[in-house]
C-alpha positions in Angstrom: -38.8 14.2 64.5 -36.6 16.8 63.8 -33.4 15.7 64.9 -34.5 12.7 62.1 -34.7 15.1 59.4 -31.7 16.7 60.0 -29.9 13.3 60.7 -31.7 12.1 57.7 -30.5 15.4 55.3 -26.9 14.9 56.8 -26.4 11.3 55.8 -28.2 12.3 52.2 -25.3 14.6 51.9 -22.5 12.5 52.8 -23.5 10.6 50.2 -23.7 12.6 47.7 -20.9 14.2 48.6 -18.9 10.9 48.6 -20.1 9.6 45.7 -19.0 13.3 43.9 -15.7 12.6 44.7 -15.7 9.0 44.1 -16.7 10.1 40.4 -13.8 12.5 40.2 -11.6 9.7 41.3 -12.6 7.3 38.8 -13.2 9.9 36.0 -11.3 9.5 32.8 -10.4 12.0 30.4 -11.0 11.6 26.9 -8.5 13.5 24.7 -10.1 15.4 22.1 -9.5 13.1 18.1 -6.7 15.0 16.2 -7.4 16.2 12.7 -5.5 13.5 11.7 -7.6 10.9 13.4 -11.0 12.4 12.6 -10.3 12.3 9.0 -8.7 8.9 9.1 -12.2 8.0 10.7 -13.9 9.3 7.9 -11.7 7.3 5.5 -12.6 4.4 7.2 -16.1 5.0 6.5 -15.9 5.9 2.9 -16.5 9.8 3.8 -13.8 11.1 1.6 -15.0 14.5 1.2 -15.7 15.4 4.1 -12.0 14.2 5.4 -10.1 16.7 2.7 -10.5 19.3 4.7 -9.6 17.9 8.0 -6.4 16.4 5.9 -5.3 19.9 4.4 -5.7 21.2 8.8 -3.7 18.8 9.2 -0.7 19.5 6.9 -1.1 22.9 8.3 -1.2 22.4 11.6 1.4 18.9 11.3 4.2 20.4 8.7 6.2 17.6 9.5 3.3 14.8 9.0 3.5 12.8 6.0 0.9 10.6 6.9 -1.5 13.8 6.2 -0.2 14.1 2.8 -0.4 10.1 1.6 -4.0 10.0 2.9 -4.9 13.4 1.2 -3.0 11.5 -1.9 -5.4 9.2 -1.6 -8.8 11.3 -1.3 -7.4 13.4 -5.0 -6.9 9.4 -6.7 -10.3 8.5 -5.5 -11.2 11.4 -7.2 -9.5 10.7 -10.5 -7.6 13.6 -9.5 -3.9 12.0 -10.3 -1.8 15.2 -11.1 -2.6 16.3 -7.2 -2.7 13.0 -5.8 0.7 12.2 -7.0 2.1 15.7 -5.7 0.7 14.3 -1.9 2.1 11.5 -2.3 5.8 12.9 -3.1 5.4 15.5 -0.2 4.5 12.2 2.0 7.6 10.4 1.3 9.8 13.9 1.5 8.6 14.3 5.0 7.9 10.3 6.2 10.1 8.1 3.9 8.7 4.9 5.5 5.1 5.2 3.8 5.5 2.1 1.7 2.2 2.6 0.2 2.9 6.4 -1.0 5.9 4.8 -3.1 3.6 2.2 -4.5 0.7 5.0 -5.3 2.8 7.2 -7.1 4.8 4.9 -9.3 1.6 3.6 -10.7 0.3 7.2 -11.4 3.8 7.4 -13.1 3.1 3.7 -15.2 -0.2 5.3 -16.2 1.6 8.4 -17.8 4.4 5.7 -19.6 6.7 7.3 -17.4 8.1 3.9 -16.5 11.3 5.3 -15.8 10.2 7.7 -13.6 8.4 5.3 -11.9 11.3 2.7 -11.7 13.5 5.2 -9.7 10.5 5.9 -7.2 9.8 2.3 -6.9 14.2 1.9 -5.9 13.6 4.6 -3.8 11.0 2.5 -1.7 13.3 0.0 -1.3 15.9 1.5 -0.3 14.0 1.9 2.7 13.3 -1.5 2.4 14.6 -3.8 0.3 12.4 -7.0 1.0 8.5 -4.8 0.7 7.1 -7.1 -1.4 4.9 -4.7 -3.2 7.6 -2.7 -4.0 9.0 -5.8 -5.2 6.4 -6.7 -7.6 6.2 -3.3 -9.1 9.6 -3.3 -9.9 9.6 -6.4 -11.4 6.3 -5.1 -13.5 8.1 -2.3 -14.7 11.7 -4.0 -15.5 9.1 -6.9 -17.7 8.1 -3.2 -19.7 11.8 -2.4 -20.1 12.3 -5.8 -21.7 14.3 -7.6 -19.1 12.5 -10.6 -19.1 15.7 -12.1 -17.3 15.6 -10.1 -14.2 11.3 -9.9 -14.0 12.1 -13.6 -13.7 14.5 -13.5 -11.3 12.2 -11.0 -9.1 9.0 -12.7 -9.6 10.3 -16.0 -8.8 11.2 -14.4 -5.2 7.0 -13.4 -4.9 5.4 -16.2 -5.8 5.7 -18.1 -2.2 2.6 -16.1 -1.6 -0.4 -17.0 -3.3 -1.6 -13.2 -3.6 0.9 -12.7 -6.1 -0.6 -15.4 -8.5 0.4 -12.4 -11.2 3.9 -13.2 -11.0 3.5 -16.2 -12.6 1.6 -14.3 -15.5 4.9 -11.9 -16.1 7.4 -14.9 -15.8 5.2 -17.1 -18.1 5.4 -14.3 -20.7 8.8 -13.2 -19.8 9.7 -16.9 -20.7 7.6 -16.7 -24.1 9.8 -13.9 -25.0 13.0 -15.5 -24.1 12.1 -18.6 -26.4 11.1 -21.0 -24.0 7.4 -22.7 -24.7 7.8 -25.4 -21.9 8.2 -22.7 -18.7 6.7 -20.1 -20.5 3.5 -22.7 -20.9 3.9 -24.3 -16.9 3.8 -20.2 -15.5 0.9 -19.3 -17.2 -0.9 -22.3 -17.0 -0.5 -22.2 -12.9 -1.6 -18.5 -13.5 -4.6 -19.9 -15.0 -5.1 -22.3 -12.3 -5.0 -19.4 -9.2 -6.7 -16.1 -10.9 -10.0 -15.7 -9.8 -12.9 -15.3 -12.4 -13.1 -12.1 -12.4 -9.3 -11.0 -13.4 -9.8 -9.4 -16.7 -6.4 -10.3 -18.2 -7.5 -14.0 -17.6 -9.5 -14.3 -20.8 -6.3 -12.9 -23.0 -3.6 -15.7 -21.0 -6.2 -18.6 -21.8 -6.5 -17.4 -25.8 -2.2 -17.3 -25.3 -2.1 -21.0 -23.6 -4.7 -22.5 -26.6 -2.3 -21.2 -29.4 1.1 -22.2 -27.7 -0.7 -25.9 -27.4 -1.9 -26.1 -30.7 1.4 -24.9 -32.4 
C-alpha cells in the first residue's frame, strides 16, 4: 500500500513537473506598451487628458520622436489650445518630416490667424516630401483661391476631384470660374457641388442662394 503511495506521489510529480516546463516552453513574453503606445491607446479612446502626460514622457524620453509631438499637437487643438498645438506640430515635422498630417494641422492654425502665407510655405513644405498628398494638395489649392489665383486653384482642384471626398473642389473651381467671368463652368462646378455635399455642409445653404441668382440673371 505503500509502495502505491509513493508510486502514486512520484508520477503526481512528474507531472507536474513536466507540465512546469512545458509552460516555460510555450510561455510568451509580453513587452511592456511604450509611453508612446499607452497614450496613443488613450487617443483612441477619446482619453485625451490622461494621454498628455504620457505624450510629454515621451518627448522626454524619445528626443528624436516626432510622432510624440504631432499627437501632443493634437491633445492642445482638442483643447482649443492653438498657440501650443501649433508649436508640436512644428517640432513634429523638425524631427519626423514625413507626418503629412502635422503639415496639414498647422497650416490651418496658420489660415485661422490670416496668416495664409505662412501657411502656404508650410503646406510646400509638405509636399516637398510629397508632391502628390492629396490633402496637402487641397490646402494649397484653398489657400492659392485666397491669394486670388483662381487660375492655378483651378488647375489644382481639377487634379482632386477624381475622388468623391473632395466634392469641395468643385465649390473653389465653381467660384474660381465666377471670378474669372465665366457663368457657364462657374454654374456646372457648383451645381455638381450641390449635387455631392451632404445636408449638413454649412456652406451648402450660401452656394444654393449663389446658383438661384446666377440662373435668374
Amino acid at each position: 500500500m505503500k509502495q502505491k503511495i509513493l508510486l502514486s506521489l512520484g508520477v503526481v510529480f512528474i507531472l507536474a513537473f513536466a507540465g512546469y516546463w512545458a509552460y516555460q516552453a510555450f510561455k510568451v513574453d509580453i513587452p511592456e506598451l511604450s509611453d508612446y503606445q499607452k497614450a496613443v491607446s488613450l487617443i483612441q479612446q477619446g482619453k485625451w487628458e490622461e494621454a498628455q502626460p504620457l505624450l510629454e514622457k515621451c518627448i522626454h524620453s524619445e528626443p528624436g520622436n516626432g510622432e510624440c509631438e504631432f499627437h501632443l499637437g493634437n491633445v492642445y487643438r482638442k483643447r482649443s489650445n492653438f498657440s501650443d498645438a501649433l508649436t508640436h506640430y512644428e517640432n513634429a515635422i523638425n524631427k519626423t518630416p514625413n507626418i503629412k498630417e502635422a503639415y496639414n494641422n498647422a497650416a490651418a492654425i496658420k489660415m485661422t490667424e490670416g496668416k495664409y502665407d505662412d501657411a502656404l510655405l508650410i503646406i510646400n513644405h509638405g509636399l516637398g516630401q510629397d508632391a502628390n498628398n492629396q490633402e496637402l494638395l487641397f490646402k494649397k489649392a484653398q489657400l492659392i483661391y485666397f491669394n486670388a489665383d483662381y487660375k492655378q486653384t483651378i488647375e489644382i482642384m481639377s487634379r482632386l476631384v477624381v475622388e468623391n471626398q473632395y466634392f469641395e473642389a468643385y465649390r473653389f473651381m465653381g467660384l474660381s470660374y465666377l471670378k474669372l467671368g465665366n457663368k457657364v463652368k462657374g454654374l456646372d462646378n457648383l451645381k455638381i457641388y450641390l449635387e455631392m455635399a451632404p445636408s449638413t455642409v454649412k456652406d451648402k445653404n450660401d452656394i444654393e442662394r449663389i446658383v438661384l441668382e446666377l440662373e435668374v440673371s
